[in-house]
C-alpha positions in Angstrom: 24.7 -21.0 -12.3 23.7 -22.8 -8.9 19.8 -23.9 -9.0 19.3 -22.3 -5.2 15.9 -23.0 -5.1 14.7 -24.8 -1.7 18.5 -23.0 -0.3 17.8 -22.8 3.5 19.5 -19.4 4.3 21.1 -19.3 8.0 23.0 -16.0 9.1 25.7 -16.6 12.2 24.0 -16.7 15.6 26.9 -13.9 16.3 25.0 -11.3 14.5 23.5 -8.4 15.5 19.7 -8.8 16.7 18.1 -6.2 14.1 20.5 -8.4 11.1 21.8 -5.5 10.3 25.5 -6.1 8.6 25.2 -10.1 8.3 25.5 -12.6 5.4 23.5 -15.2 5.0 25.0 -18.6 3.7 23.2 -22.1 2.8 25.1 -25.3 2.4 22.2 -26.9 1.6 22.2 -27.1 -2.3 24.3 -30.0 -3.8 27.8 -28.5 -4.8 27.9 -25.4 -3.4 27.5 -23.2 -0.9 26.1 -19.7 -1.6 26.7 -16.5 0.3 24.0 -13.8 0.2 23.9 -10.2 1.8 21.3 -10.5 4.4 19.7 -6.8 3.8 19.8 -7.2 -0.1 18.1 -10.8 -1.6 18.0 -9.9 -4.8 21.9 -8.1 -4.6 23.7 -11.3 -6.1 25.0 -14.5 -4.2 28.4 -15.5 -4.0 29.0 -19.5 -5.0 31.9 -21.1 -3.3 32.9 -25.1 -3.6 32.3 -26.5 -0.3 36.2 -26.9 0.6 36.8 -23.0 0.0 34.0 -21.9 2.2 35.5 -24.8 5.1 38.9 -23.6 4.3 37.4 -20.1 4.5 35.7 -20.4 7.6 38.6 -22.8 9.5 40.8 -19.6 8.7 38.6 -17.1 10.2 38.7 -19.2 13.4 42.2 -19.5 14.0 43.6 -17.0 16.3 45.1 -14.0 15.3 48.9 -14.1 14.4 51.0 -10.8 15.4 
């Protein structure tokens, strides 16, 4: 299990402005970065290895292939 505490939770500037139907993520804890639902705190948290979530993210920004 991660130690998050101190995590600085940041959710994507492209969410809504209520924060309704966002993640949260912090990078900030060595090793990991966790993934939370923004709504729910206390609903679990998602660890990933740092080059998953890049990998994760990098695919997310690719364009779309038809």
């Amino acid at each position: 299990m991660a130690d998050l505490t101190g995590a600085r939770w940041r959710t994507s500037t492209r969410s809504s402005a209520n924060g309704a139907d966002c993640v949260e993520a912090a990078d900030n804890p060595p090793g990991v970065v966790a993934v939370r639902d923004s709504k729910d705190h206390a609903g679990g948290t998602l660890i990933f290895a740092p080059t998953a979530w890049h990998r994760f993210v990098a695919t997310l920004r690719e364009p779309a292939r038809n």
